[in-house]
MIMARNU-882263 format. One record per residue: x, y, z of N, C-alpha, C, O in turn; residue number from 1. Coordinates in Angstrom, 1 decimal. Each point is the difference from the previous one (the first is absolute). Layout:
<nodes>
NODE     n_c1     n_c2     n_c3    ca_c1    ca_c2    ca_c3     c_c1     c_c2     c_c3     o_c1     o_c2     o_c3     n
NODE        X        Y        Z        X        Y        Z        X        Y        Z        X        Y        Z   NUM
...
</nodes>
This chain:
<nodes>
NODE     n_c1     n_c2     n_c3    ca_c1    ca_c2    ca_c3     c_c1     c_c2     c_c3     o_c1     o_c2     o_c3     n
NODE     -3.0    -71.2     -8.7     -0.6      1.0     -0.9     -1.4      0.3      0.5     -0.6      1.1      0.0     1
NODE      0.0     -2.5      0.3     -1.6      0.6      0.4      0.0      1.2      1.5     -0.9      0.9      0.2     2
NODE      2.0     -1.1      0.7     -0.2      0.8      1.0      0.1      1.5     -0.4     -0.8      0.8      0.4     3
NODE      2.0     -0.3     -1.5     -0.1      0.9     -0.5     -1.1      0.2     -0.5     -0.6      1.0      0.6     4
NODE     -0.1     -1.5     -1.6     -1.2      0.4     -0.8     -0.8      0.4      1.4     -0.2      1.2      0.4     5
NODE     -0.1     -2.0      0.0     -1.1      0.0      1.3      0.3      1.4      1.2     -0.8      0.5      0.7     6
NODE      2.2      0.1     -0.8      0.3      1.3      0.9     -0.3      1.0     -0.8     -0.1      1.1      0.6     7
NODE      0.0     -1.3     -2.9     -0.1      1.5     -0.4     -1.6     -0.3      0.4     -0.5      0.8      0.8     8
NODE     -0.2     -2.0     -1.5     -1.9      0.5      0.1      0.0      0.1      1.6     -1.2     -0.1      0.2     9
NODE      1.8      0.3      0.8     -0.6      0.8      1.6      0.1      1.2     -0.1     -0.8      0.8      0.5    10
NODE      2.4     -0.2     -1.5      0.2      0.8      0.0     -1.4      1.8     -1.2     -0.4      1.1      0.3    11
NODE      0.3     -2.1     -1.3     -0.6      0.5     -0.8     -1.8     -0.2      1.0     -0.4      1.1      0.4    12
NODE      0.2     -1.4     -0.3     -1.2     -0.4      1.2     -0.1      1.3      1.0     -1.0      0.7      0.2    13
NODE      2.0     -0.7      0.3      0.1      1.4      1.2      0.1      0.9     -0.7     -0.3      1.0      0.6    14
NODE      0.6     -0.8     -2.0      0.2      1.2     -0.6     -1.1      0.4     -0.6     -0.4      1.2     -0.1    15
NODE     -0.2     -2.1     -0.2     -1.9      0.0     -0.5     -0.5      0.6      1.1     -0.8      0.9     -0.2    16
NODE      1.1     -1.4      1.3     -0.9      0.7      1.0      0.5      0.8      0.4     -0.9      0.8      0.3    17
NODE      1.9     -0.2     -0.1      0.5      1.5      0.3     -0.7      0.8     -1.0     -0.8      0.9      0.4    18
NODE      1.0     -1.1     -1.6     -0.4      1.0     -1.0     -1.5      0.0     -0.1     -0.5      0.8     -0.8    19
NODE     -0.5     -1.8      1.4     -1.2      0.0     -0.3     -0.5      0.9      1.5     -0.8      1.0      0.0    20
NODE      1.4     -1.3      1.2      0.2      0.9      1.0      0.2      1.2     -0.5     -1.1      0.6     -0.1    21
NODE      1.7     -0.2     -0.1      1.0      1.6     -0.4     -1.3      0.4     -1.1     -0.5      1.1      0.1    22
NODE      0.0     -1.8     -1.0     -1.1      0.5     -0.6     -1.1      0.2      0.8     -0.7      1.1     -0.1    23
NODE      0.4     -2.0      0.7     -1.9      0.1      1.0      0.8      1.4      0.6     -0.5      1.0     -0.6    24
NODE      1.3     -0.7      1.4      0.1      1.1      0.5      0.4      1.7     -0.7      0.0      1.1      0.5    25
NODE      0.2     -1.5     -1.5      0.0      1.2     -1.5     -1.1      0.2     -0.4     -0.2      1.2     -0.3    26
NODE     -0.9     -1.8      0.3     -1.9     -0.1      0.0     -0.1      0.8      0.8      0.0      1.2     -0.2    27
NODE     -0.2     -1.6      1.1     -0.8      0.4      1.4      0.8      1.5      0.4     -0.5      0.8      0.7    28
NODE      1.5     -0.7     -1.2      0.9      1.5      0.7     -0.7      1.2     -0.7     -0.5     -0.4     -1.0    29
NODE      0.4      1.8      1.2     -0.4      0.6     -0.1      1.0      0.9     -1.3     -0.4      1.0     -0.5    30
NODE      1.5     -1.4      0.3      0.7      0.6     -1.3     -0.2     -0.9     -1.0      0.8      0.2     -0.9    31
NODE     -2.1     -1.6      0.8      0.2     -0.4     -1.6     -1.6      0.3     -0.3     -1.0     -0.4      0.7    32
NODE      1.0      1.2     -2.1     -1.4      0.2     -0.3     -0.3     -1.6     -0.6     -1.2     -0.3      0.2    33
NODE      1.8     -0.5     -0.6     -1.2     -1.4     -0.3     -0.6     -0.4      1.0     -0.7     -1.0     -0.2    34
NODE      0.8      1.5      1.2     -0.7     -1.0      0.9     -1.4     -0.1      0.7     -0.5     -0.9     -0.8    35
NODE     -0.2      1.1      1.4     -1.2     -0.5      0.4     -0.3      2.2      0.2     -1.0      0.6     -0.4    36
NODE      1.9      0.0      0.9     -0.7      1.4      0.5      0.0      0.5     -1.5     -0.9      0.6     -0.5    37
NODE      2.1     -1.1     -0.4     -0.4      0.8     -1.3     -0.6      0.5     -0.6      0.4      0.5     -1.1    38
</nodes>
């Protein structure tokens, strides 16, 4: 069981960082007005 547990938190981990990725690059793009040019 611990190896499972241990493969969803890598899994949930990379997904944090995809989505925190996919956000820093939603900022910085020129189609989201919250961002720094807003």
């Amino acid at each position: 069981m611990s190896s499972l547990r241990c493969k969803i938190l890598q899994l949930a981990v990379l997904l944090v960082l995809a989505a925190l990725q996919i956000g820093a690059d939603h900022l910085e793009s020129d189609e989201c007005g919250c961002g720094r040019r807003g």
